[in-house]
C-alpha positions in Angstrom: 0.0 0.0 0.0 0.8 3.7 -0.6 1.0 6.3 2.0 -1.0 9.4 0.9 -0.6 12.8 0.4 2.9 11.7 0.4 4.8 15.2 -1.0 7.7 13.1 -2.5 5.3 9.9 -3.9 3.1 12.8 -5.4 6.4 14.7 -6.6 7.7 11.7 -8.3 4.3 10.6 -10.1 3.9 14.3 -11.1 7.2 13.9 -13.0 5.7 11.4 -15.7 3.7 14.4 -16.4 6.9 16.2 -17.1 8.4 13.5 -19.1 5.4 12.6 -21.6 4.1 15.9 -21.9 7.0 17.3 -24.1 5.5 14.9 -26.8 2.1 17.0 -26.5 4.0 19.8 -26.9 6.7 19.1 -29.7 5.1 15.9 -31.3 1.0 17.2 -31.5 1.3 20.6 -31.2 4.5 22.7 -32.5 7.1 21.1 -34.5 5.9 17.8 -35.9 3.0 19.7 -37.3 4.6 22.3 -39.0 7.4 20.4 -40.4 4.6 17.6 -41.2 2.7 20.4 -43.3 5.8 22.4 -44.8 7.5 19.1 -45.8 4.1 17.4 -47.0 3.4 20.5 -49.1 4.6 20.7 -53.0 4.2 23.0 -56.2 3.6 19.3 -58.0 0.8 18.0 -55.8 -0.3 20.7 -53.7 -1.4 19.2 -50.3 -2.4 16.1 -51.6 0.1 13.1 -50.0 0.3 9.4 -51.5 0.1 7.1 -48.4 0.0 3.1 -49.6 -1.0 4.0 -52.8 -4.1 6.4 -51.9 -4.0 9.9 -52.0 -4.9 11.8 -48.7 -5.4 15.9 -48.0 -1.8 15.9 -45.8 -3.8 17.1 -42.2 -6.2 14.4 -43.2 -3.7 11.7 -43.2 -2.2 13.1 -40.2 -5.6 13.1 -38.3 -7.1 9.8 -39.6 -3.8 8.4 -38.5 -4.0 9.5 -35.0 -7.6 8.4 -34.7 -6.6 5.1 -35.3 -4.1 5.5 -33.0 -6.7 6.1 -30.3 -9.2 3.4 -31.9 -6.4 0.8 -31.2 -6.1 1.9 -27.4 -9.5 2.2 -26.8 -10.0 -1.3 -27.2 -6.8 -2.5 -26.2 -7.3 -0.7 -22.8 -9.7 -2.3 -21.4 -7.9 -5.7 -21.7 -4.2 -4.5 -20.3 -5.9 -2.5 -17.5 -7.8 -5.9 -16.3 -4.4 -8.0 -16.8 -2.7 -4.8 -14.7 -5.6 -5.4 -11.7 -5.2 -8.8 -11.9 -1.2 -9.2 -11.5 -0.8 -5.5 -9.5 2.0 -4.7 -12.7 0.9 -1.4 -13.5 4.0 -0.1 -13.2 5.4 -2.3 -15.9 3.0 -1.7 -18.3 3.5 2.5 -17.6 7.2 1.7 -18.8 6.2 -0.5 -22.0 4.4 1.9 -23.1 6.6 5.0 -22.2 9.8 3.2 -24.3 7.3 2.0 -27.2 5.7 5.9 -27.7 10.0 7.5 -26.2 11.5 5.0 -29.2 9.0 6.1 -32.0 9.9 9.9 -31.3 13.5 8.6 -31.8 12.5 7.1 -35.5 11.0 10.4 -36.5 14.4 11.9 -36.8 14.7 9.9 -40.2 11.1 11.5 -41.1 11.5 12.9 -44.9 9.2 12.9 -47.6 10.6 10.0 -48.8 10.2 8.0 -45.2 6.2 9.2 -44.9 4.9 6.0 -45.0 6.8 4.7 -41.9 7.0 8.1 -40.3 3.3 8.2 -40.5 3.1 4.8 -38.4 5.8 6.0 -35.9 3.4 8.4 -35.7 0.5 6.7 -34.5 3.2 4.4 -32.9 4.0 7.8 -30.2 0.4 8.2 -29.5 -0.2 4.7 -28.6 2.8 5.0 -26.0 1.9 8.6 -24.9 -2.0 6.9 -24.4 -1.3 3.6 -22.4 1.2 5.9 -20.2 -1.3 8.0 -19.6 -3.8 5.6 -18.6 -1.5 3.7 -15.8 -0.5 6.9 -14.3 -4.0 8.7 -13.7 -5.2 5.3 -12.1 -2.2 5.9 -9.4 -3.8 9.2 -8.3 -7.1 7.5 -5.9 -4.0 6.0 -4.6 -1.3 8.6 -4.1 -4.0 11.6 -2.7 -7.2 11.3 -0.5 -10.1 12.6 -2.0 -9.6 16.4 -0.5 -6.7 16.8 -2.2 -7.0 15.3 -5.6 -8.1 18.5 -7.3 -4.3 19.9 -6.3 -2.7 17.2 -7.4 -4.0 16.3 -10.4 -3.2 20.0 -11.0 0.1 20.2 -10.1 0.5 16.6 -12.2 -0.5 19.1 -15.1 1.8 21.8 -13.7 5.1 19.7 -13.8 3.7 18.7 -17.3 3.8 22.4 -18.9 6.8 23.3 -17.1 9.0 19.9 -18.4 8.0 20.4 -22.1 8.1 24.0 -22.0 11.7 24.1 -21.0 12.7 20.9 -23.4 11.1 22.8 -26.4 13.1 26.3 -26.0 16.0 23.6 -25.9 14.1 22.8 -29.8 13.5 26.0 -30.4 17.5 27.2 -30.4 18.1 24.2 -32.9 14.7 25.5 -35.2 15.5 29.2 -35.2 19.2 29.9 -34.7 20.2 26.7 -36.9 23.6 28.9 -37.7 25.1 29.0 -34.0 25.7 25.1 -34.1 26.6 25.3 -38.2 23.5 23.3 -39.4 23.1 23.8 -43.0 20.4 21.1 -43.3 16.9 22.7 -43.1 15.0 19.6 -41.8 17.9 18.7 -39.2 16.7 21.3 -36.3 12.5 19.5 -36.5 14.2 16.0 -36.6 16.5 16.2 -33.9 13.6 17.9 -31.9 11.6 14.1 -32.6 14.9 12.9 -31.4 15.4 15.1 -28.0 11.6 14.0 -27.4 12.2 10.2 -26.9 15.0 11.0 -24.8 13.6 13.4 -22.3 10.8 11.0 -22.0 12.7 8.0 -21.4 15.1 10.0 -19.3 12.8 11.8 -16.8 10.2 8.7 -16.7 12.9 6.8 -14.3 11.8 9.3 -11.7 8.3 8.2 -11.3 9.3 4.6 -12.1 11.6 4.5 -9.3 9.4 6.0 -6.7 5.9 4.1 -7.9 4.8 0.5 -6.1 3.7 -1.7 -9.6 0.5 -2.1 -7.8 -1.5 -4.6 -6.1 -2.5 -8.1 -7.0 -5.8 -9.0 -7.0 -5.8 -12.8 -6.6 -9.6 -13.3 -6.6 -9.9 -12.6 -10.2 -10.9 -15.3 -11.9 -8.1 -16.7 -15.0 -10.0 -16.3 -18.3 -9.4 -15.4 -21.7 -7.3 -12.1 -21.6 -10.3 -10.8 -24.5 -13.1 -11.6 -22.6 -11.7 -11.0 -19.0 -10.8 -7.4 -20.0 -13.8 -6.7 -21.4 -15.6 -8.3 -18.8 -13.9 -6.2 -16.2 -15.1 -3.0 -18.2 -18.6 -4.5 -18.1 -18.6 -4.6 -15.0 -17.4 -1.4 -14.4 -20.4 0.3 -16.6 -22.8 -2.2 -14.8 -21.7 -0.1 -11.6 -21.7 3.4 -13.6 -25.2 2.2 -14.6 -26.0 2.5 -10.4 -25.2 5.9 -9.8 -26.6 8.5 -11.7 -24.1 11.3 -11.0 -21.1 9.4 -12.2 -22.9 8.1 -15.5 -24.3 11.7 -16.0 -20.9 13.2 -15.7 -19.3 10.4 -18.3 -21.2 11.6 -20.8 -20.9 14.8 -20.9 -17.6 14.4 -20.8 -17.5 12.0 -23.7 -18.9 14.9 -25.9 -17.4 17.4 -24.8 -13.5 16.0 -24.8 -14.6 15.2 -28.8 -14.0 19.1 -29.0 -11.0 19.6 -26.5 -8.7 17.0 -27.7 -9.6 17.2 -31.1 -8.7 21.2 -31.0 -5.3 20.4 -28.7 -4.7 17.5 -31.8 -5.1 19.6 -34.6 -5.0 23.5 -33.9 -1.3 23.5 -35.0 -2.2 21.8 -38.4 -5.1 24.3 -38.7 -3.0 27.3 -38.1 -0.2 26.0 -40.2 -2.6 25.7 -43.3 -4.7 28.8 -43.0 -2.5 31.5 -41.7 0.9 30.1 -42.5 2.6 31.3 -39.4 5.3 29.5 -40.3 7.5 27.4 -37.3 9.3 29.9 -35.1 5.7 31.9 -34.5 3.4 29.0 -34.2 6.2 27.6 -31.1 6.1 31.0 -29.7 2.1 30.7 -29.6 2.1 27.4 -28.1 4.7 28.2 -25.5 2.6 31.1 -24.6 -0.4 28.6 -24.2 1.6 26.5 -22.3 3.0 29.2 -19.6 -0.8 30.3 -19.1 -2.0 27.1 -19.0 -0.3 26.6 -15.1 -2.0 29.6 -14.0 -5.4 28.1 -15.5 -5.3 24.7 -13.8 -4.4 26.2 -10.4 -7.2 28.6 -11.3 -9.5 26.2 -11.9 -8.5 24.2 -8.9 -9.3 27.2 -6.9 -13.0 27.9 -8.4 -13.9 24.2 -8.1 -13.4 24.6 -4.2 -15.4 27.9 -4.2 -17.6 27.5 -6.5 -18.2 23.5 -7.3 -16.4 21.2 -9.9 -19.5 21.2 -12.6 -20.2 24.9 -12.0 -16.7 25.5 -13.0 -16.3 23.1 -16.3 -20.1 24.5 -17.3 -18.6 28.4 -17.3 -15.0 26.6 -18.9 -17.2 24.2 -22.3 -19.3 27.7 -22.7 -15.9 29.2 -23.3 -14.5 26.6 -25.5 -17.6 27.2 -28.2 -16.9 30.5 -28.3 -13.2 29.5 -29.3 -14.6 27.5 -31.8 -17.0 30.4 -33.4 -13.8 32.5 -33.7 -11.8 30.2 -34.6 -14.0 30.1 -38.2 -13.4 33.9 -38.5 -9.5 33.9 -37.9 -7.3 35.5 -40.8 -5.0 36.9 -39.0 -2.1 35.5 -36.7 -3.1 38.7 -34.0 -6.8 36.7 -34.1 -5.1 33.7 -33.4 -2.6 34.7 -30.2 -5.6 35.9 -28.9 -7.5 33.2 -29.3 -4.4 31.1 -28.3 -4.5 32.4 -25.0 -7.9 31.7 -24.1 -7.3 28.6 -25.0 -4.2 28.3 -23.2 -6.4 29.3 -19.7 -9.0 26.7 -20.0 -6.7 24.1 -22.1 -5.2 22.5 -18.6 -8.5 23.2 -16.5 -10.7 21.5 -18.5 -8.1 18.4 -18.2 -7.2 18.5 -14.6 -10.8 18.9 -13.3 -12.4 16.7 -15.3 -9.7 13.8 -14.2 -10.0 14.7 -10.6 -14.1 15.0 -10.7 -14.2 11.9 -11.8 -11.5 10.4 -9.7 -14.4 11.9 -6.9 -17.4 10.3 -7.8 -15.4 6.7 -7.6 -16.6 4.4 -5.3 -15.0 5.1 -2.0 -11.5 2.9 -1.0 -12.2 0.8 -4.9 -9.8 -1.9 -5.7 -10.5 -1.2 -9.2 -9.2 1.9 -10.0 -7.2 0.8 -13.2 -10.5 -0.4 -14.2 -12.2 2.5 -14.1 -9.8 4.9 -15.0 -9.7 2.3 -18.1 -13.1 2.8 -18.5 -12.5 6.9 -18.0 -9.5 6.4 -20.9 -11.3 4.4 -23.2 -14.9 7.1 -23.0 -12.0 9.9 -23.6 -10.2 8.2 -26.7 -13.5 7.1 -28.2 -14.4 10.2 -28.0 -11.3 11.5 -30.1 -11.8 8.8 -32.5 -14.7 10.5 -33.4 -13.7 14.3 -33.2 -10.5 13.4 -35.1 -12.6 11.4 -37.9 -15.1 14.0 -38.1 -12.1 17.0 -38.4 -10.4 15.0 -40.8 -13.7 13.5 -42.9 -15.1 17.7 -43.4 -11.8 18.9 -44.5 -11.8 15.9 -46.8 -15.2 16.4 -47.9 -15.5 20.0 -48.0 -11.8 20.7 -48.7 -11.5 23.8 -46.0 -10.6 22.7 -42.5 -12.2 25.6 -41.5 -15.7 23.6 -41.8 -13.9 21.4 -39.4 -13.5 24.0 -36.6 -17.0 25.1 -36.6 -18.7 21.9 -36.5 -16.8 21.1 -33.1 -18.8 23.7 -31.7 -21.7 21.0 -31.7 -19.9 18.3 -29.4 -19.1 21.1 -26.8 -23.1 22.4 -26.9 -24.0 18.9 -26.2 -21.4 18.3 -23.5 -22.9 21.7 -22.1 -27.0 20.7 -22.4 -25.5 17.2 -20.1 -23.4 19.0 -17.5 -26.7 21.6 -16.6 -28.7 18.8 -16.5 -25.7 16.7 -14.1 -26.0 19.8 -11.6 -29.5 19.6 -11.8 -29.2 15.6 -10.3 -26.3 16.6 -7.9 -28.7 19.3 -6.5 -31.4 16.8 -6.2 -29.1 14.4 -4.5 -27.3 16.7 -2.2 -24.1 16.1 -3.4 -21.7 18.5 -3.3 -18.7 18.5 -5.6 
């Protein structure tokens, strides 16, 4: 067993945070997308890409590969998470997939045009590993906090997160835009050794939190079945719980809609702003670094409301916000519009996040063995829920041919997730909860 509220357990799982969130920043948000774009763009073909002999818009391929990234996990979770339960290794499968996604980054420093195919697989490959991670550590934090203090620590989890890949992508952002102090000639050199420095920091600063983390507890009176039907069966069984209390199932989905229009934004903004207002590499990382240093401020921000002013109050006030990004986001022609816009979404990018995570990690069922399970059952709502954001951006732009279509219709997915979360504070009233 854990100890918790344990500052230096807590310290040391926040640090995964630090570790895997430079690939949010570098890999899905700054570089990777605007070399992707730059290097996927051509006076012969335009933005059209061959991929396995079919020819994709280049953001399309991009997206549709990271929603089958996501679809893969989704239904790959629920079967590792009841194998983690079972044997208490958690910790083991945290480190697969940390060195599967840390190892992938690597590969990307050979991305060229010439290398899409397999670049585009590594690809997916670092979203897998950045996904299971993710999964094993949130289901540590019932564990490391008691329930008064999980709002802080899921926060400063997030904290650590901006801070890590902030500093590890001015480290990129020397190579990208003062190429001549280290005599790099090569244009495409400063982007892939920023793939390169990705994998490293990862694997690097992920010993922390693998040193300092128990691998869990076995749970002996599980019954041995098939892996595919015991880890599905252990996510039935979870929902057959979620069915029981209305709160819990009320609050799942609303945030299954809404998360189709937060993490399909976080996916593809860069590739949207890359396209449409050709800000080129240096200013889109200057953007997203802004959005990152505000982001801190917003998750402790929103920590503090939550306490004042109730957990659903708060993300109600934070998705209203979030459609009026997206209405903007239609009329953008300007890169002015856009750091504006980027740093309203920089305030509520982390809030969102960390509140829904520790809400959630609330309404649990008090002292649960399970919590791999249902944090499984938490990750697997959030990536189906991208599966579908992602396909939908990446369908419209196809179908349409302006990704601005794209932007707009996620608007629709937040109004939903809005129309569910009224009516969740309406139940919690009813049953005198208070969140």
């Amino acid at each position: 067993m854990i100890a918790k509220n344990n500052k230096k357990t807590i310290r040391s799982w926040a640090f995964f945070d630090w570790a895997n969130s430079a690939y949010n920043l570098v890999i899905t948000s700054t570089i990777f997308p605007a070399y992707y774009t730059i290097i996927t763009t051509t006076k012969e073909h335009g933005d059209k890409v061959e991929f396995f002999g079919r020819t994709f818009v280049n953001t399309s391929l991009s997206n549709y590969a990271l929603s089958f990234a996501y679809l893969i996990m989704a239904f790959a979770l629920p079967m590792l998470s009841s194998i983690a339960d079972r044997r208490g290794n958690k910790k083991s499968f945290m480190k697969f997939f940390t060195y599967v996604g840390g190892a992938a980054c690597i590969g990307l420093y050979f991305f060229k045009l010439d290398t899409l195919e397999m670049s585009i697989i590594l690809f997916a490959l670092a979203a897998m590993g950045y996904i299971g991670g993710v999964l094993f550590s949130n289901s540590y934090l019932p564990e490391i906090a008691t329930e008064e203090h999980q709002d802080r620590v899921s926060a400063q989890g997030f904290s650590y997160g901006y801070i890590g890949s902030v500093l590890l992508q001015l480290i990129c952002f020397l190579f990208v835009l003062k190429p001549e102090w280290f005599g790099i000639t090569d244009a495409s050199f400063p982007p892939r050794l920023s793939f390169l420095l990705v994998g490293v920091w990862w694997i690097g600063f992920s010993q922390i939190p693998f040193s300092a983390l128990p691998n869990g507890t076995p749970q002996h009176d599980k019954v041995k079945t098939n892996i595919l039907k015991d880890g599905f069966s252990e996510l039935s069984k979870v929902w057959a719980q979620v069915k029981q209390m209305r709160v819990l199932k009320g609050f799942l989905v609303s945030f299954f809609f809404y998360s189709m229009g937060v993490q399909t934004i976080m996916l593809a903004a860069a590739g949207f702003a890359e396209k449409t207002l050709k800000l080129g590499t240096a200013k889109l990382i200057a953007v997203i670094l802004i959005i990152q240093l505000v982001a801190i401020p917003g998750a402790m921000l929103m920590s503090y409301l939550a306490k004042k002013i109730g957990n659903i109050n708060v993300l109600i006030m934070v998705v209203v916000v979030w459609i009026g990004c997206c209405v903007f986001g239609y009329y953008i022609t300007s890169e002015y519009q856009f750091y504006s816009l980027a740093a309203i979404v920089g305030l509520i990018m982390g809030g969102i996040q960390s509140l829904s995570r520790s809400t959630y990690s609330k309404y649990l069922p008090v002292d649960t063995k399970d919590s791999t399970s249902f944090f499984s059952f938490y990750d697997v709502t959030e990536k189906l829920a991208i599966v579908i954001g992602l396909f939908s951006f990446a369908y419209i732009e196809d179908l349409t041919g302006n990704i601005r279509y794209s932007i707009i219709a996620l608007a629709s997915f937040f109004i939903v997730g809005l129309v569910l979360l009224v009516l969740l504070r309406k139940n919690e009233h009813k049953e005198s909860l208070k969140l």
